[in-house]
C-alpha positions as CSV (number, residue, x, y, z in Angstrom):
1,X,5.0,-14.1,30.3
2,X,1.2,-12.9,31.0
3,X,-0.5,-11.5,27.7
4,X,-1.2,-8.6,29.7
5,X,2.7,-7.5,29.2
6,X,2.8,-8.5,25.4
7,X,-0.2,-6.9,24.0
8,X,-0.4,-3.9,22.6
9,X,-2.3,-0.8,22.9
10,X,-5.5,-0.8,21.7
11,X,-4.5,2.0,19.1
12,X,-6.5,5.2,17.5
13,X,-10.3,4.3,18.0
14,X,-10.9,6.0,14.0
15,X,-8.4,3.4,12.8
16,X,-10.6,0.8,14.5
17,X,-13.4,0.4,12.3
18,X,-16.1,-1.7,11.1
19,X,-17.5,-2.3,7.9
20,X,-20.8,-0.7,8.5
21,X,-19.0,2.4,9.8
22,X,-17.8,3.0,6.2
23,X,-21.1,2.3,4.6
24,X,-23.0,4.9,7.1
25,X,-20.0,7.6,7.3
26,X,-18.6,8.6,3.5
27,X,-16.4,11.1,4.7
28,X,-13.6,8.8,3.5
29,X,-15.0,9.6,-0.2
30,X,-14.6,12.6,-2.0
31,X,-15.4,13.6,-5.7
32,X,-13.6,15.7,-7.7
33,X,-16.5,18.8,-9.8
34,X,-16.2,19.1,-13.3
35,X,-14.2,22.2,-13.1
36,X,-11.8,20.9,-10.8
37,X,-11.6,17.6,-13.5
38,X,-10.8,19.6,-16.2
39,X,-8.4,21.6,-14.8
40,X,-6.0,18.5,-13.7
41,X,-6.3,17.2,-17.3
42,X,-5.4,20.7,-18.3
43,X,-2.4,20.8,-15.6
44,X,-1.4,17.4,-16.5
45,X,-1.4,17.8,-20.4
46,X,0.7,21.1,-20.2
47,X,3.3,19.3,-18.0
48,X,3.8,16.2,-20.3
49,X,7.3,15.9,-21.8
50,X,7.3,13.3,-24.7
51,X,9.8,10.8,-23.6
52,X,10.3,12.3,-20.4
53,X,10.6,9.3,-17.9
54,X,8.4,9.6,-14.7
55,X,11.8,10.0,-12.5
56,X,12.7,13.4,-14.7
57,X,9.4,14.9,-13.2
58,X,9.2,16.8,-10.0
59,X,5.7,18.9,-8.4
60,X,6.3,22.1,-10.0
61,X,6.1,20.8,-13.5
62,X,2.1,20.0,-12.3
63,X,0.8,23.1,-10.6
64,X,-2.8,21.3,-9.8
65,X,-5.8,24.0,-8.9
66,X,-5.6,24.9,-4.8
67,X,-9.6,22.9,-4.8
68,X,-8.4,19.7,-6.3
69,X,-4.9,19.6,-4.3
70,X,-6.9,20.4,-0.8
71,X,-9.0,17.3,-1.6
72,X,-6.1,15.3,-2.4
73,X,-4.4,16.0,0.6
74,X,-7.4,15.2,2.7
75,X,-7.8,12.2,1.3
76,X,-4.4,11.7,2.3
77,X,-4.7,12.9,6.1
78,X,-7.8,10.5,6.0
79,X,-5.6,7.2,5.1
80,X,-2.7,8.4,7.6
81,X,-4.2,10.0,10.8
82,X,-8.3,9.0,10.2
83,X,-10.1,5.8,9.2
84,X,-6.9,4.4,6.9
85,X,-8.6,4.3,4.0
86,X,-9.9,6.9,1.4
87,X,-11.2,7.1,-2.1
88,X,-11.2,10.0,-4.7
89,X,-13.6,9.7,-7.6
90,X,-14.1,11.4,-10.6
91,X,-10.4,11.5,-11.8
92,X,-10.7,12.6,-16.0
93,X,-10.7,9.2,-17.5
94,X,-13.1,9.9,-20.7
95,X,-10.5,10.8,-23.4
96,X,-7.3,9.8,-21.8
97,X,-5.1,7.3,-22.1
98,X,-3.4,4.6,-20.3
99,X,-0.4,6.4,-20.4
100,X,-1.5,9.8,-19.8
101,X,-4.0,8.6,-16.5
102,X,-0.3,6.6,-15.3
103,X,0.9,10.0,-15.2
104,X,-1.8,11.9,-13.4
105,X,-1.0,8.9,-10.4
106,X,2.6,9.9,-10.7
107,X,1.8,13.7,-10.8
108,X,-0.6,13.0,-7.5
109,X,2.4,11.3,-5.9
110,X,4.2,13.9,-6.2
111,X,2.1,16.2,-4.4
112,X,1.8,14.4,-1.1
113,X,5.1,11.8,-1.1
114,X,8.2,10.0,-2.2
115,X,7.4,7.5,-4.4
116,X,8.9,4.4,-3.4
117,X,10.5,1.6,-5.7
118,X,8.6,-1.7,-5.7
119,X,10.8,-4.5,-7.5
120,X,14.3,-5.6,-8.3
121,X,13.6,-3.9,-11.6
122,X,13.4,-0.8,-9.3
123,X,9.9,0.1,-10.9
124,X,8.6,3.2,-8.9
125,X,5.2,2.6,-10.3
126,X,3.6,-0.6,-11.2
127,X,0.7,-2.0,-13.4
128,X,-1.7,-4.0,-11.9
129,X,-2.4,-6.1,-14.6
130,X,-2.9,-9.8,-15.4
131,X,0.3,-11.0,-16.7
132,X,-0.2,-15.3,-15.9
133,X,1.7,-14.9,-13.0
134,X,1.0,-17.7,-10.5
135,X,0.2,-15.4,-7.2
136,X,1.4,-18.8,-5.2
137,X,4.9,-19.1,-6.2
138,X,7.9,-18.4,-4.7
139,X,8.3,-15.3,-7.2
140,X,4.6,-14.7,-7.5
141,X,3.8,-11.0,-7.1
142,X,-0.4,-10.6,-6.6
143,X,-0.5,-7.3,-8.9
144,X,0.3,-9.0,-12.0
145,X,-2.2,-12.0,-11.5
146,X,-5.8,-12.3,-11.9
147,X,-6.0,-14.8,-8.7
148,X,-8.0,-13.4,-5.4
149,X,-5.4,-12.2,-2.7
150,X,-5.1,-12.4,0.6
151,X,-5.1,-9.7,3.0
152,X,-2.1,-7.7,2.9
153,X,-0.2,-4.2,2.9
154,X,2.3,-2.9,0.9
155,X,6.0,-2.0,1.5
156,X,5.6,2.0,2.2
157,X,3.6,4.0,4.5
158,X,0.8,4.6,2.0
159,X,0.0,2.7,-1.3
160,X,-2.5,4.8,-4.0
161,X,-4.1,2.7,-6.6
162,X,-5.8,4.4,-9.5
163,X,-8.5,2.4,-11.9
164,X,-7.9,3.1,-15.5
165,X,-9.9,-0.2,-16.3
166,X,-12.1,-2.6,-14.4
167,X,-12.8,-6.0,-15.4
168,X,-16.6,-7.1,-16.4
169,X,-16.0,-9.7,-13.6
170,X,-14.9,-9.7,-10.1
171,X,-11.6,-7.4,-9.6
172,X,-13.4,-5.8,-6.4
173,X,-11.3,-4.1,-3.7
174,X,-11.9,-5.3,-0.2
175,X,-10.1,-3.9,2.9
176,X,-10.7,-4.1,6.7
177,X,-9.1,-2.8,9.6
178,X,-6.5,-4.5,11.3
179,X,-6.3,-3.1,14.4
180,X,-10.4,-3.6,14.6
181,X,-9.3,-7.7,13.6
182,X,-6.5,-7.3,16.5
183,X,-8.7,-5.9,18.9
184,X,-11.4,-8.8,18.4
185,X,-8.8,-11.6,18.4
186,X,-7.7,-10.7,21.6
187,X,-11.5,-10.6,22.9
188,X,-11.6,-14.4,21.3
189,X,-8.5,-15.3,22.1
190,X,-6.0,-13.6,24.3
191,X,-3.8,-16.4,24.4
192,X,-2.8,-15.8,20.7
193,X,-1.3,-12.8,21.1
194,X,2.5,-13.4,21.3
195,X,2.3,-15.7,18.5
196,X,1.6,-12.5,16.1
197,X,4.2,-10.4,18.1
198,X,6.6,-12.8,17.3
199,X,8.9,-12.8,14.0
200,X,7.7,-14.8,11.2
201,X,9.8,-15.2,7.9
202,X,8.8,-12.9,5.2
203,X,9.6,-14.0,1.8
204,X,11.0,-11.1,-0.5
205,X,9.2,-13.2,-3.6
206,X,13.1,-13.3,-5.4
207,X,12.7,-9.4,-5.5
208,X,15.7,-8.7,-3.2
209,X,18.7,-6.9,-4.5
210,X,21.9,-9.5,-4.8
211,X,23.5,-10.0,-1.7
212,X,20.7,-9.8,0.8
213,X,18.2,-12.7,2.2
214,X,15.8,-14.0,0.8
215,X,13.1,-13.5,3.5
216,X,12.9,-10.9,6.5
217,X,12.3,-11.6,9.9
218,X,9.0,-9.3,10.8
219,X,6.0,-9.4,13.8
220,X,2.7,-8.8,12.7
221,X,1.4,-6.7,15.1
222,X,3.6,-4.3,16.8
223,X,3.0,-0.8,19.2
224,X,4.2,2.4,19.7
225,X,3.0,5.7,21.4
226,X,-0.7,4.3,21.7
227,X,-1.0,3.0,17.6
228,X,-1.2,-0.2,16.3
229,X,0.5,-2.0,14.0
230,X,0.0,-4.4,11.3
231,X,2.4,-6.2,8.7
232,X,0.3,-9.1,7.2
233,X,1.3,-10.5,3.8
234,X,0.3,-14.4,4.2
235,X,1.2,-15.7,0.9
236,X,4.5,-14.6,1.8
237,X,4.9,-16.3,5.2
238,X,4.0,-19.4,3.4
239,X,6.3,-19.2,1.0
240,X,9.0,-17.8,3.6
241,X,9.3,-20.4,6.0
242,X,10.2,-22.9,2.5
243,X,13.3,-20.4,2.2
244,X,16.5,-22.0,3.3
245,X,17.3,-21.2,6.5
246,X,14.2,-19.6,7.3
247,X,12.3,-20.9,10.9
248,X,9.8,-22.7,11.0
249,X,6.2,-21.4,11.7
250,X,4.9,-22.8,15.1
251,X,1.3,-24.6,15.6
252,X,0.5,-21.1,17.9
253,X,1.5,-18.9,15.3
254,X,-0.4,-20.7,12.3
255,X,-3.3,-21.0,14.6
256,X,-2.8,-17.2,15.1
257,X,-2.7,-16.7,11.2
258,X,-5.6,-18.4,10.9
259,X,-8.1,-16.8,12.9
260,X,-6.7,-13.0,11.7
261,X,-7.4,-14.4,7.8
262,X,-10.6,-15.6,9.4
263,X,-11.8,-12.4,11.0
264,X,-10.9,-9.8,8.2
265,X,-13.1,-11.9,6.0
266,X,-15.8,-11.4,8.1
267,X,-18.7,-9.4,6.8
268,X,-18.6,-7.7,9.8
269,X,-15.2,-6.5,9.4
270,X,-14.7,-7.0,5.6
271,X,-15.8,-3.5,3.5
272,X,-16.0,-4.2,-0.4
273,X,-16.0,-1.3,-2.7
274,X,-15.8,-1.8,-7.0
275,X,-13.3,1.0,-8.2
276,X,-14.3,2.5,-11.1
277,X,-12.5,4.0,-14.1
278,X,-11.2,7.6,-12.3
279,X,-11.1,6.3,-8.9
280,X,-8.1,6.2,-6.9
281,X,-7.8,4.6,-3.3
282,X,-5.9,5.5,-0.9
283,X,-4.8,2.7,2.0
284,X,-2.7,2.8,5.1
285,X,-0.3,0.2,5.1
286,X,-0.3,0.2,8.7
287,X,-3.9,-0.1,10.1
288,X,-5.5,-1.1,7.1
289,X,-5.1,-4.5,5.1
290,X,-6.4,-5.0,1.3
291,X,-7.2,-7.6,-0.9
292,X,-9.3,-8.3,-4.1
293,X,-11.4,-10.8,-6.1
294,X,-10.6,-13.1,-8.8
295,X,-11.5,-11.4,-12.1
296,X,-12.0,-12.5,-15.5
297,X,-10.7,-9.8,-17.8
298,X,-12.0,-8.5,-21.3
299,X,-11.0,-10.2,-24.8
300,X,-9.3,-7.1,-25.9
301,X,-6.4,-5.5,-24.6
302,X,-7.0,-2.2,-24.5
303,X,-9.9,-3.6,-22.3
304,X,-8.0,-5.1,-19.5
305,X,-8.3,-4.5,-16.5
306,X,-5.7,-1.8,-15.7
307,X,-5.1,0.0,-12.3
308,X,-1.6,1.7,-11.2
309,X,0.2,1.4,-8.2
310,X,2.2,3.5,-6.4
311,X,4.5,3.5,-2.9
312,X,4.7,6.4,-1.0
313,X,6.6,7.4,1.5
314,X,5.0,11.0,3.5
315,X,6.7,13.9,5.6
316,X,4.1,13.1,8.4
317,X,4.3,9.5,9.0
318,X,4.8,7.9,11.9
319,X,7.0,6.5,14.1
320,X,6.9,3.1,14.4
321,X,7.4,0.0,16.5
322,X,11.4,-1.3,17.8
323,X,12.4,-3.6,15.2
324,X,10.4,-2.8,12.2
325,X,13.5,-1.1,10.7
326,X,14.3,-4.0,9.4
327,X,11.7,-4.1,6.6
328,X,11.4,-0.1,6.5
329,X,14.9,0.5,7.1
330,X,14.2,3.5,9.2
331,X,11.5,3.3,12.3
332,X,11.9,7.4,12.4
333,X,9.0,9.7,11.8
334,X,9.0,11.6,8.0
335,X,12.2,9.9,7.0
336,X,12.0,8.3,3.4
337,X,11.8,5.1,4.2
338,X,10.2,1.6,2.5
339,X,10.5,-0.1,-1.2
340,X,13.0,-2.3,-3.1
341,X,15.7,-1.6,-4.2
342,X,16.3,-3.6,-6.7
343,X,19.4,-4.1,-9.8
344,X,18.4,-0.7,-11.4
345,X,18.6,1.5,-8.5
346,X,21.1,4.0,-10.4
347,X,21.8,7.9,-10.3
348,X,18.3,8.5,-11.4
349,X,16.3,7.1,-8.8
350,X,19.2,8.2,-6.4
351,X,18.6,12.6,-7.8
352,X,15.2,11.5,-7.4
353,X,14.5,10.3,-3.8
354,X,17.1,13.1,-3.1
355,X,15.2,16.5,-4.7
356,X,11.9,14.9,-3.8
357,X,12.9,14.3,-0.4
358,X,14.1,17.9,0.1
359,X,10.9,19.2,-1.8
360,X,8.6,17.4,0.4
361,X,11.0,18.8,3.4
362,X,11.9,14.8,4.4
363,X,15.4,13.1,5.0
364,X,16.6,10.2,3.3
365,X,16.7,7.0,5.6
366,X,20.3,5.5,6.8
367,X,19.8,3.3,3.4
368,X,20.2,5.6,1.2
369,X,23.9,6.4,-0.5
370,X,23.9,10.3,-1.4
């Protein structure tokens, strides 16, 4: 079969960007005024329930200013339709706690999505904190290490991650484009193509809920109606193809591997930006891949380094690729789709996904038991 049948198309030209096309065009950056700060600490404060669980909250219960929601919702637009990555700055840190700035995330979430679960403790929103786990395990999970990571994306159609605390060392955020990376490896080599349109075993990193496998079966690259696709986790290839039962990855495809790991790290292709305390990014998990430094964290803990993440799944996502319904569970446009659904996925999480879905005017995916 001739590459010319196999590849795909070469996708939106904005999601096809360099590094230096970041650095001389900030539109993906936006900063929230001090008026527009103080009223989301306001907004958040006066929604607070004491012992109110994140799940018991829905959008009305934060009625953000129209300023501060329009900028949110670019952002947004920015990291689904534009570029694939955006950052909002200036979030109120000074004053707030951990707990409190977990909520604001939440709260934002809310506004533009469906948060989706991301463990088999069914945790819709995760701290990304160093915990000693080894990132190159078989249950090693990169958010609650301090080890660099490689290039990835994250199980929903957008990922937000908001910096409470950076560490004095390393911790920086790096992300490229994948379909700029996809684009040059098939100007370098063509003849690698199928090997990333190909399934390759996907480890679940003992995350999956009982009774299902232990890796997925997922291309890396993928098209439909003229976009691009990327699902690149590499730490979880490797430890895939260990899995019983799991095939074997073939000399093409880790040749493949290697040269996409090697292009997103060039400077060229590679942007690097150091959140800072009230930042939150916002990444496609489709044309953009992330990844971060090692760090070495503070002494004390209320020093940490602390960011939260949240899954989200949006009314105007795409549709994408044949197949990848396997990993998203639905490949239909502004269906609720993506996460883990782990041992605790109960009647909470189910009234949930349900009134969030209907607020955000979405439909639940064919996984979902109503």
């Amino acid at each position: 079969m001739s590459t010319a049948t196999t590849t795909p198309a070469a996708g939106r030209d904005t999601a096809a960007w360099h590094s230096a096309d970041l650095a001389r065009d900030t539109r993906w950056m936006t900063r929230f005024d001090n008026a527009e700060r103080a009223d989301l600490l306001r907004v958040l404060r006066a929604g607070h329930r004491s012992g109110q669980p994140l799940l018991g909250y829905r959008r009305g219960d934060f009625p953000f200013g129209a300023a501060a929601i329009a900028k949110i919702r670019r952002a947004v637009d920015e990291a689904q339709h534009g570029l694939g990555v955006a950052l909002l700055k200036g979030f109120p840190r000074e004053g707030v706690t951990a707990d409190e700035f977990e909520l604001l995330t939440w709260a934002v979430g809310l506004h533009v999505g469906v948060a989706r679960p991301q463990d088999k403790m069914t945790r819709y929103i995760n701290r990304v904190q160093d915990a000693g786990t080894v990132y190159r395990s078989p249950t090693g999970r990169g958010y609650s290490s301090n080890a660099e990571l490689d290039f990835h994306v994250d199980g929903a159609d957008i990922v937000l991650l908001s910096c409470f605390n950076q560490a004095p060392l390393g911790g920086d955020s790096m992300c490229a484009s994948s379909t700029a990376a996809w684009r040059q490896l098939l100007a370098e080599r063509p003849d690698l193509a199928d090997a990333l349109r190909k399934p390759l075993p996907f480890s679940r990193q003992g995350e999956q809920a009982e009774g299902l496998a232990a890796f997925r079966l997922m291309p890396v690259y993928g098209e439909m109606d003229g976009q691009v696709f990327c699902m690149w986790v590499r730490n979880r290839v490797e430890q895939g193809e260990k899995l019983p039962g799991a095939p074997r990855i073939t000399a093409k495809q880790r040749e493949a591997m290697d040269l996409l790991d090697e292009i997103v790290r060039r400077p060229t292709f590679m942007y690097s930006m150091r959140l800072e305390p009230g930042d939150l990014q916002i990444l496609s998990n489709f044309t953009a891949l992330h990844s971060r430094t090692q760090f070495q964290d503070e002494p004390e803990s209320e020093k940490k380094r602390l960011l939260f993440r949240l899954w989200l799944a949006t009314p105007d996502s795409p549709r994408l690729p044949a197949g990848w319904n396997g990993f998203y569970e639905s490949t239909e446009p502004g269906v609720v789709r993506g996460g883990a659904y782990g041992q605790h996925y109960d009647d909470a999480c189910r009234r949930f996904d349900a009134e969030q879905a209907k607020a955000m005017g979405m439909r639940l995916g064919p996984g979902f038991s109503n």
